[in-house]
C-alpha positions, 0 to 999 in steps of 0.5 A: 797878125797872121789869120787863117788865110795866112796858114793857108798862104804858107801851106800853099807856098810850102806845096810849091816849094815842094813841088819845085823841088820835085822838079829839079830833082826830074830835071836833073835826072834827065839831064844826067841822061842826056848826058850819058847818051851824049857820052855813049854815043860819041856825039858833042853835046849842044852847047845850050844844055851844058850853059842850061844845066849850068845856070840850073846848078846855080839856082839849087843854091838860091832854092836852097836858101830860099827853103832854109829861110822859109823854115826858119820863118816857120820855126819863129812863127811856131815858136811865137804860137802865130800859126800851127803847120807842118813844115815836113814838105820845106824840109823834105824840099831842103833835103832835095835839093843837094840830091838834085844837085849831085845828080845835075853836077854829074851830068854836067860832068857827063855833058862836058865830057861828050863835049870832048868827043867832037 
């Protein structure tokens, strides 16, 4: 069924999955930044990036699902001998993503507070 172009698929999808989840850990992080600059400074934050950082929160949890599929897709295909991979990048990925998104709840806190100085 799946042929070597197949493995090569996967391992570039496992990468990406990777690599986002890289992102959203940066992203959080700058916005828990943003964050308590906006509170140490006294200043309302702009609404845009509380409404922003609400809807990323909302995509950590179809990322999360999307990695939690995909390694069960991988665990079927290995079980079956279909393909041979390493899924140690879906997995890291997986275990990213709720660090990212403690770290982005914390700055949403951080925003909505700010939102109170103005």
């Amino acid at each position: 069924m799946l042929q070597s172009n197949g493995n090569t698929k996967v391992l570039k999808v496992q990468r990406i999955y990777f690599l986002i989840s890289l992102g959203m850990i940066l992203l959080s992080g700058i916005l828990f930044v943003l964050g308590y600059v906006f509170t140490q400074a006294v200043e309302s934050a702009p609404v845009v990036i509380l409404t922003f950082a609400v809807y990323f929160l909302y995509y950590h949890i179809a990322h999360f699902l999307f990695g939690f599929g995909s390694l069960i897709y991988y665990i079927r295909g290995i079980r079956k001998k279909i393909f041979q991979i390493n899924v140690f990048k879906t997995i890291a990925g997986i275990l990213f993503t709720p660090v990212s998104a403690i770290i982005l709840y914390a700055a949403i806190l951080l925003l909505a507070l700010s939102n109170c100085a103005g």
